[in-house]
VOGU-3710 file (C-alpha; in Angstrom, 3 decimals, decimal comma):
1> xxxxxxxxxx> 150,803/105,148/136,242  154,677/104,619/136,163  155,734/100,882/136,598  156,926/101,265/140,324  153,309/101,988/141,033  151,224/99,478/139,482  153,655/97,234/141,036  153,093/98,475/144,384  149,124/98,239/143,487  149,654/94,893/142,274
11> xxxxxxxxxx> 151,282/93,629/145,456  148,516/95,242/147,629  145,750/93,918/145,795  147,755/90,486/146,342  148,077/91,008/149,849  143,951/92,383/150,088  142,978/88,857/148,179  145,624/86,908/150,380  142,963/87,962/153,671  146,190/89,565/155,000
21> xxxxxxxxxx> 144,914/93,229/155,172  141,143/94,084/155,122  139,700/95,397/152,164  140,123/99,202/151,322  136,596/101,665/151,590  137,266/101,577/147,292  137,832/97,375/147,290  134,290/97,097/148,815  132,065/100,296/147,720  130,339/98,269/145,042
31> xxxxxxxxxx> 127,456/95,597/146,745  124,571/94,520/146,105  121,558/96,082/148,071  118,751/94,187/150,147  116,639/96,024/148,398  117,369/93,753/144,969  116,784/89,968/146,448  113,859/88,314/144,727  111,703/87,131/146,120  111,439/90,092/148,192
41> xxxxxxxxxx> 112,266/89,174/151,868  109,479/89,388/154,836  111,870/91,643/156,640  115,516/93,116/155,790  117,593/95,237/157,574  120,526/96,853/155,781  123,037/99,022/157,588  124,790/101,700/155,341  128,393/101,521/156,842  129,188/97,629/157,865
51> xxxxxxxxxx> 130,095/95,255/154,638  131,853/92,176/154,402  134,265/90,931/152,026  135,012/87,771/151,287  138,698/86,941/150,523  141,001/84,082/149,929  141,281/82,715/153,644  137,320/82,241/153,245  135,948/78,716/154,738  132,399/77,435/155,384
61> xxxxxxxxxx> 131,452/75,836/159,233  128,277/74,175/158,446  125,857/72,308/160,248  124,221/70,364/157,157  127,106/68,873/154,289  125,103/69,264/151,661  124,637/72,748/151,919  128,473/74,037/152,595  129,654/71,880/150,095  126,968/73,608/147,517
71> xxxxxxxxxx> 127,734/77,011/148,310  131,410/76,089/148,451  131,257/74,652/144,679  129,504/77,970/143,698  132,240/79,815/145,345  135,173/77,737/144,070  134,184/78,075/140,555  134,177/81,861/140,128  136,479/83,127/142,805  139,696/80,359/142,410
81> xxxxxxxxxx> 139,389/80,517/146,438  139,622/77,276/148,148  136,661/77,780/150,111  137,484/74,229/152,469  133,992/73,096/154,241  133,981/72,033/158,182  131,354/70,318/160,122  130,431/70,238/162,819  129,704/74,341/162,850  131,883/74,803/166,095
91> xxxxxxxxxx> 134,750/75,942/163,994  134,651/79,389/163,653  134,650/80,626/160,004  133,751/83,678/157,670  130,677/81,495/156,738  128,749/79,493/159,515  125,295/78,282/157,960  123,697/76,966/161,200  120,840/74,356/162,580  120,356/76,714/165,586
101> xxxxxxxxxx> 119,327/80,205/166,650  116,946/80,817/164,272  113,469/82,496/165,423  110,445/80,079/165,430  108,816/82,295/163,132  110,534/81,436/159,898  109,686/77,684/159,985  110,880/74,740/158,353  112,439/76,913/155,110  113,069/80,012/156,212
111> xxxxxxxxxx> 116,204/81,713/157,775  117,896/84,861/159,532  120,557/86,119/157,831  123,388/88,733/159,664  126,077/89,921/157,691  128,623/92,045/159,790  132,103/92,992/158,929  133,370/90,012/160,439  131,427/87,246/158,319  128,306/86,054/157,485
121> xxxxxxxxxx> 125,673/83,450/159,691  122,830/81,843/158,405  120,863/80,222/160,674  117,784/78,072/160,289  115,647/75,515/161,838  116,067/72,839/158,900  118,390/72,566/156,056  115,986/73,518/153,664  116,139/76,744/155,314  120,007/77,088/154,837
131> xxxxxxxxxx> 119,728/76,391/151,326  117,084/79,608/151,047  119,321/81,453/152,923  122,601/80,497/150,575  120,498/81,608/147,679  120,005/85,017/149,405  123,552/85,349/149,686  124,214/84,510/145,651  121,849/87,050/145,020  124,099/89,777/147,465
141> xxxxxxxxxx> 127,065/88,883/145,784  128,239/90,374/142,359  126,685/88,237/139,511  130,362/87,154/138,421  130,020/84,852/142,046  127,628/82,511/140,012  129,432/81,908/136,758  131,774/79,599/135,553  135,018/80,684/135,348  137,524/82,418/137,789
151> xxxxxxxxxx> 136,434/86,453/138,087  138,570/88,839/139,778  136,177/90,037/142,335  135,828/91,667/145,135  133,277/89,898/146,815  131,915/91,947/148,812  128,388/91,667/150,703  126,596/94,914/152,531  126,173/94,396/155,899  122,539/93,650/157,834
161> xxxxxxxxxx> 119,749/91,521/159,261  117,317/89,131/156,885  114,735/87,238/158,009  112,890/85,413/155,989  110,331/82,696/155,100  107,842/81,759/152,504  103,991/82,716/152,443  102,711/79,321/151,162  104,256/75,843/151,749  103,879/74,623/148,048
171> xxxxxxxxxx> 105,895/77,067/144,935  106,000/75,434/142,043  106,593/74,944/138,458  105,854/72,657/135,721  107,417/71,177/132,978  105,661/69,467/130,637  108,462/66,236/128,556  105,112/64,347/127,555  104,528/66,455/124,512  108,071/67,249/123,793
181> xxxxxxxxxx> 110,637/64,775/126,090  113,690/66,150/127,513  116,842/64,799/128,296  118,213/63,793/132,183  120,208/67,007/132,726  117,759/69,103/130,959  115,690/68,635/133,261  118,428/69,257/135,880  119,136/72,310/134,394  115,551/72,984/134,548
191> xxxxxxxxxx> 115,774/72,576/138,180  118,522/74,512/138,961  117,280/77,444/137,635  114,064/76,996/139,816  115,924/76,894/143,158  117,768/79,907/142,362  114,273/82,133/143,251  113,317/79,437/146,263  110,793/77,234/144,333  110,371/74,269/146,400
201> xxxxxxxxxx> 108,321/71,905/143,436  109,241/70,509/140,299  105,632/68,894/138,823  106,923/66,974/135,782  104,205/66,083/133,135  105,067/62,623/132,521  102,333/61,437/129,997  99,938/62,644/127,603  98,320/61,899/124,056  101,973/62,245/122,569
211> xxxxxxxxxx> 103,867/60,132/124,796  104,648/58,136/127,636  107,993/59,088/129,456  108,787/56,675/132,382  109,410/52,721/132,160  106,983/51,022/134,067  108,047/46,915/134,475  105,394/44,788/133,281  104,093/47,792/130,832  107,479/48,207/129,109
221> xxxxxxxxxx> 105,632/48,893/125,837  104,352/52,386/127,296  107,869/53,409/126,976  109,439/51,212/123,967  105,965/52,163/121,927  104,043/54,813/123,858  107,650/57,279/124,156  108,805/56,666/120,289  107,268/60,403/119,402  106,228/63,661/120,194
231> xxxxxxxxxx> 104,274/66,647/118,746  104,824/66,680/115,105  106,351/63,485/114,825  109,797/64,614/116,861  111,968/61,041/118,224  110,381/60,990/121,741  112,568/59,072/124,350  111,756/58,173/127,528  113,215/58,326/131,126  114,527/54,666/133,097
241> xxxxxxxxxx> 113,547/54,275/136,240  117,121/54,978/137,299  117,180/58,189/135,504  113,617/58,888/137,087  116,002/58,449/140,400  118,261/60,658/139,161  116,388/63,437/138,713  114,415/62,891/142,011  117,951/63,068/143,894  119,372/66,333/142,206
251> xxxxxxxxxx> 116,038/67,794/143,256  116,067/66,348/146,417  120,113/68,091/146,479  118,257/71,319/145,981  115,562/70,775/148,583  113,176/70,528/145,864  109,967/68,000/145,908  109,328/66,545/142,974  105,718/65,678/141,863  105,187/63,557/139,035
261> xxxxxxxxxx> 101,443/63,348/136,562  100,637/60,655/134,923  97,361/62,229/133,365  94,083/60,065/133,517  91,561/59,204/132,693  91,799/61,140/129,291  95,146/62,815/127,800  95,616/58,703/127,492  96,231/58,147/123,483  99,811/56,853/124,318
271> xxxxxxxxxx> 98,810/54,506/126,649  95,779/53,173/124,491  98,320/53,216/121,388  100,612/50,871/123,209  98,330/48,662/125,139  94,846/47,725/122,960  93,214/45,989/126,012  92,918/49,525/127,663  90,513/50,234/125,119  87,195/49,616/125,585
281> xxxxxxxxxx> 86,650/48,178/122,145  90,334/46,613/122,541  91,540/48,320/119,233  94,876/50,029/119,480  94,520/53,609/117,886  97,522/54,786/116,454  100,200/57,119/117,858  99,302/60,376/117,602  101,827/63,968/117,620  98,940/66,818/117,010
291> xxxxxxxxxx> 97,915/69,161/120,002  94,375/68,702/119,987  93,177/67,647/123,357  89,909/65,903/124,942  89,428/62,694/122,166  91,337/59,917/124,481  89,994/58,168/127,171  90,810/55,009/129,453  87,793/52,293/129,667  87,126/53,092/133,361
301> xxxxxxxxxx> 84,672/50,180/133,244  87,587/47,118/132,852  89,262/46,133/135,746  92,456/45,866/133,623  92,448/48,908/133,790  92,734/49,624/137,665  95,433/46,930/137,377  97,280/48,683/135,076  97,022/52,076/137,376  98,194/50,298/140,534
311> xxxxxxxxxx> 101,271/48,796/138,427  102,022/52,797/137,455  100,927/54,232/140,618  102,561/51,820/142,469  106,237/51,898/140,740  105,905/55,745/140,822  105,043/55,767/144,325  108,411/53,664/144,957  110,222/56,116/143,006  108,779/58,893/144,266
321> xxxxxxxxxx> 109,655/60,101/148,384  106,977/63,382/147,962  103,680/62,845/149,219  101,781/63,535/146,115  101,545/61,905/142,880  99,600/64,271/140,202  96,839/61,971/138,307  95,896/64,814/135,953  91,929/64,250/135,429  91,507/68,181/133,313
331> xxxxxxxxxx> 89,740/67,843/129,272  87,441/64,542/129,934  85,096/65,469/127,395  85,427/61,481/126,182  84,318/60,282/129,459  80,788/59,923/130,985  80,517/62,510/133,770  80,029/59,178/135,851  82,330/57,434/134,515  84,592/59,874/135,505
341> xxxxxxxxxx> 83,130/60,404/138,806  83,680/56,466/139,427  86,940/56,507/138,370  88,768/59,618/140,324  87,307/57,693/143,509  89,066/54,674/142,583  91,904/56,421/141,422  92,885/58,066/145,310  92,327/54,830/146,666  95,023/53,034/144,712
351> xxxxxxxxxx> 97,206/56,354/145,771  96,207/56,211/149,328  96,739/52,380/149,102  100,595/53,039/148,136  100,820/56,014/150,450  100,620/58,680/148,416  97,717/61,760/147,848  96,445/63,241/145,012  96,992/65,942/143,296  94,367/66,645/140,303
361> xxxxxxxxxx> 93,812/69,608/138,058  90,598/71,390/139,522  88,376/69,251/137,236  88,842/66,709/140,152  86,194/68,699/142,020  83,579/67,504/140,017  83,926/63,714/141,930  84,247/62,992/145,595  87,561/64,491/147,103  89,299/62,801/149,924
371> xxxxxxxxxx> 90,415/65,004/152,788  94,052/64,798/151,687  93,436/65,552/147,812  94,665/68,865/146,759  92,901/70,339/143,254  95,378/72,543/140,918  92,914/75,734/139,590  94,059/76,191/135,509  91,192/77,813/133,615  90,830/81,181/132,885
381> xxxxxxxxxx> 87,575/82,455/134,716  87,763/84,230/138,396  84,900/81,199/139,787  84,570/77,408/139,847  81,649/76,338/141,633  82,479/73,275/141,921  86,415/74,279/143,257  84,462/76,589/145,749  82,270/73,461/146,979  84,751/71,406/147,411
391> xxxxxxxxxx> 86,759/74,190/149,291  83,498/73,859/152,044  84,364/70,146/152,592  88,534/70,878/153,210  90,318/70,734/149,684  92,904/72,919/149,595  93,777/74,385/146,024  97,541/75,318/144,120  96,589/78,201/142,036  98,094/78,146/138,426
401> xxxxxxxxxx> 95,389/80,011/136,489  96,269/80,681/132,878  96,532/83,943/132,102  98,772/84,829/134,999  100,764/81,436/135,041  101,022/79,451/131,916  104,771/80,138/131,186  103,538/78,868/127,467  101,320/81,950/126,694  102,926/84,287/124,470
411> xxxxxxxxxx> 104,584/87,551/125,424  102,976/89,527/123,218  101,359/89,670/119,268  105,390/89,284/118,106  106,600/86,215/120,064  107,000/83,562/117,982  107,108/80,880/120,691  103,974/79,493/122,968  100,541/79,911/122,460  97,587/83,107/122,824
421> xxxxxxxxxx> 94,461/80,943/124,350  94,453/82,428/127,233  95,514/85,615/126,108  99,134/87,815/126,150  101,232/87,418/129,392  103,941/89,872/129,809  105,713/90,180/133,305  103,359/92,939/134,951  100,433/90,450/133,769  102,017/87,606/135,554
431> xxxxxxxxxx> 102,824/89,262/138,561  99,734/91,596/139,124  97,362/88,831/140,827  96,616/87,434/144,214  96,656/83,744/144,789  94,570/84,539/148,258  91,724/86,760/146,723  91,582/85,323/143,062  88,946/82,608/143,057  85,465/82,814/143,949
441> xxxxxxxxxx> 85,201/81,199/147,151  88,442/79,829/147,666  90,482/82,369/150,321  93,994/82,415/151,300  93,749/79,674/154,058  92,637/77,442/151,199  95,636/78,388/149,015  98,189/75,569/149,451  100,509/77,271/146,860  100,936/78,612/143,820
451> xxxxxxxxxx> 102,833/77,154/140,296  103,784/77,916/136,730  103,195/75,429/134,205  105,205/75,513/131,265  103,244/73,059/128,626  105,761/71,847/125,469  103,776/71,652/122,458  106,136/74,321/120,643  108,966/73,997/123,142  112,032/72,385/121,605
461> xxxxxxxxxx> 115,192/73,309/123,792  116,824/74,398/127,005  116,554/77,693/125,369  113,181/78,047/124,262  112,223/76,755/127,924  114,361/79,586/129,668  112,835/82,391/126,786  109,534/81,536/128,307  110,016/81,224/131,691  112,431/83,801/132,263
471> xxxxxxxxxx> 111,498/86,201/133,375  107,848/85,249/134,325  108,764/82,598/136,419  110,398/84,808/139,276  106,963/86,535/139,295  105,282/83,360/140,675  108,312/82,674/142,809  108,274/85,771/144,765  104,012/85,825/144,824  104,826/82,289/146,323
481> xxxxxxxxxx> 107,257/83,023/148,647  107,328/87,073/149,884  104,208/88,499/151,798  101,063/90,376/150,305  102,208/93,437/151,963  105,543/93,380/150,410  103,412/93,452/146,534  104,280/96,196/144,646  105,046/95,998/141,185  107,343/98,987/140,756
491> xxxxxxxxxx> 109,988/98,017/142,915  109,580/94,156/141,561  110,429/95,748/138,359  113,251/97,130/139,502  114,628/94,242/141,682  113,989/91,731/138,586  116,030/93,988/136,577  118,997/93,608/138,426  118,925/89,244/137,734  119,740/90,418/134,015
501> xxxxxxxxxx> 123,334/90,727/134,111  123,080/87,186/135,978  121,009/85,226/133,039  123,312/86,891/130,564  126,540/85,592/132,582  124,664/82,203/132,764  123,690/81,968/129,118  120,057/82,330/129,483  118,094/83,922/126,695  115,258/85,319/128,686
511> xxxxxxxxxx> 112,512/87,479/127,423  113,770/91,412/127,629  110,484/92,417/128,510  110,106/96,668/127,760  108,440/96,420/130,942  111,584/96,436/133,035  114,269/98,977/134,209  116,884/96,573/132,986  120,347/97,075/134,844  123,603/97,526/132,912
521> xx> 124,724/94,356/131,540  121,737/93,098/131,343
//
């Protein structure tokens, strides 16, 4: 090309950014289909002609703050635009992400999305619903829309009609920073990566055997003592209050609940190590950083320790503004069916008595349930009798069983992370299941949810998390959020192929399963 021309071309693509012409056919061929959103949407319609490019003169008109000014930090970042935010949504922009019009049908966090050559409208019936909407957009935009540094574009979405909404009200994930603690914006970063697929729960294991990870005032010495290690001897730590409220907010900032465990009455040893009158021979035992399980127990038959719970329960339930606190109750084997049975009763009565319900792991059936406690299925058998009894009486279940959802299991024979108890789970494995029809006795209208737990015990960093969770994790997020009918695991493959280029841009070392078409730049 002789220098007159790639001048010319430069000052037309400098006019095309500027919003002063519209884009050319060859500016705006390359977008991303509907066809490659996970989760997959309850109903898209794509039109082959109509697109929409966003350009310099871009601006948001939103009816909720929080989520223009999100998108418009997103957009800031990687395009240089200036992307300014209005509210109230009566200015007319190339964005409008608003609190009305929406059908009734997509509920409190879904959305209808229209994308026409003009702009692009999101419209919901709460903000949560925005926000779901927004991350529908990232996902139509070129991956270079997400990263950190100015790209040159275009940015250019294909034109059509989403809408969307979730299949059950609770998608989750946990992270376990008991056996292994993580830092403040670890645990952030943890969360941001679970909004991107519309996760709405962050369950954060708080205690265990290897430590305590939240300051409780009165019990500091859970903390000081109880935090000071981890499995295999590692420094521990533990989380303030105030950074407890930190995390709590940037979830909240991503319309994410979160639910904190504080595991009882066994999975205790870092309680009993720090506080010898919770013992019921008042002997401290010592710390301990191995990954054996089912040896600790609290002495359910002192009322010091019910005081002690309602001093936890009842700072956490402060802290907290979800309506569940998880109180663990799975691997009793050093506590007297009875015992137990006592105890779990108590238990959701402190809870209820600070306004909060219980969530349990599905060992919780065993004792009395009331109405509003919700049991979390982990084991790796298709039937739980007493899961399906308590099912008859009203509990309502969040299905994370093991070999489909524990984001610890290994990949396969050769991955040197996680563990193999409940056998190899690669990313068909993980997706090929149905929350609805998996348990004996427990159908979809008992199915509160579904979530992945991702337990620490040979988890060191940010990047071994995202190894194992990625890409697994968008399994559960899309059999969480995207109808039954909408299963099929050849075109998840192919949509979860196309986030690879994305995770590399973000610097996430996922898992490149063989079991996925992975797209270029991947």
């Amino acid at each position: 090309m002789s220098p007159r021309r790639r001048s010319l071309a430069a000052v037309l693509a400098a006019v095309v950014l500027a919003g002063l012409l519209p884009a050319t056919a060859s500016a705006a061929a390359s977008s991303v289909p509907f066809s490659a959103v996970v989760p997959a949407p309850a109903a898209a319609s794509q039109s082959k002609s109509v697109k929409y490019t966003l350009r310099a003169n871009a601006a948001i008109a939103t009816d909720s703050q929080a989520v223009g000014d999100y998108l418009a930090t997103i957009l800031r970042r990687s395009t240089g635009y200036r992307v300014p935010v209005h509210t109230p949504s009566w200015h007319r922009e190339p964005i409008s992400l608003l609190l009305s019009g929406a059908p009734s049908s997509v509920g409190d966090e879904g959305y209808q999305l229209d994308i026409s050559a003009s702009g692009v409208t999101v419209r919901a019936r709460k903000p949560a619903g925005l926000f779901a909407g927004v991350q529908t957009i990232l996902q139509l935009l070129p991956p270079a829309a997400q990263g950190a540094t100015v790209a040159a574009g275009p940015w250019t979405l294909s034109g059509g009609r989403i809408v969307d909404s979730p299949r059950f009200p609770y998608r989750g994930a946990m992270l376990d920073v008991a056996r292994r603690f993580f830092t403040v914006e670890q645990v952030k970063r943890y969360i941001d990566q679970v909004a991107r697929y519309k996760l709405n729960t962050v369950h954060l294991h708080l205690t265990d055997d290897q430590g305590w990870r939240l300051m409780i005032n009165g019990w500091e010495r859970l903390a000081t003592y109880g935090g000071s290690t981890s499995v295999g001897g590692g420094p521990g730590g533990y989380y303030t209050q105030a950074d407890y409220a930190d995390i709590v907010a940037y979830a909240q900032s991503r319309f994410i609940t979160v639910v904190p465990e504080v595991d009882m009455p066994g999975h205790t040893n870092a309680a009993l190590a720090s506080y010898a009158e919770l013992n019921c021979d008042g002997k401290a035992p010592p710390l301990y950083t191995g990954v054996e399980v089912g040896f600790s127990s609290l002495c359910t038959g002192k009322e010091i320790t019910y005081q002690f719970l309602d001093a936890v329960i009842g700072q956490l339930a402060a802290l907290t503004p979800g309506q569940y606190l998880h109180i663990g109750g799975d691997e009793t084997m050093a506590t007297k069916p009875a015992d137990y049975n006592a105890f779990i009763g108590r238990v959701q009565q402190i809870a209820a008595a600070h306004g909060k319900s219980v969530i349990g792991w599905h060992e919780v059936a065993k004792a009395t349930l009331a109405p509003a406690t919700i049991a979390q299925f982990w084991f790796t058998t298709t039937s739980d009798s007493d899961v399906a009894a308590a099912v008859k009486n009203g509990t309502t279940v969040v299905m994370s069983p093991a070999p489909h959802t524990y984001l610890n299991m290994k990949y396969d024979k050769d991955t040197v992370l996680g563990q193999d108890w409940a056998g190899y789970t690669e990313v068909k494995k993980s997706y090929d299941w149905n929350p609805g029809a998996y348990l004996t006795g427990v159908g979809e209208s008992a199915v509160l949810g579904v979530e992945a737990p991702l337990w620490t015990s040979t988890i060191k960093t940010s990047a071994d998390i995202e190894y194992m969770i990625f890409p697994r994790l968008v399994s559960i997020a899309e059999i969480g959020w995207s109808p039954q009918r909408t299963h099929d695991w050849t075109a998840f493959a192919e949509r979860l192929g196309k986030q690879g280029p994305l995770w590399k841009l973000l610097g996430i070392d996922y898992h490149k399963s063989p079991q996925i078409p992975w797209a270029a730049g991947s």
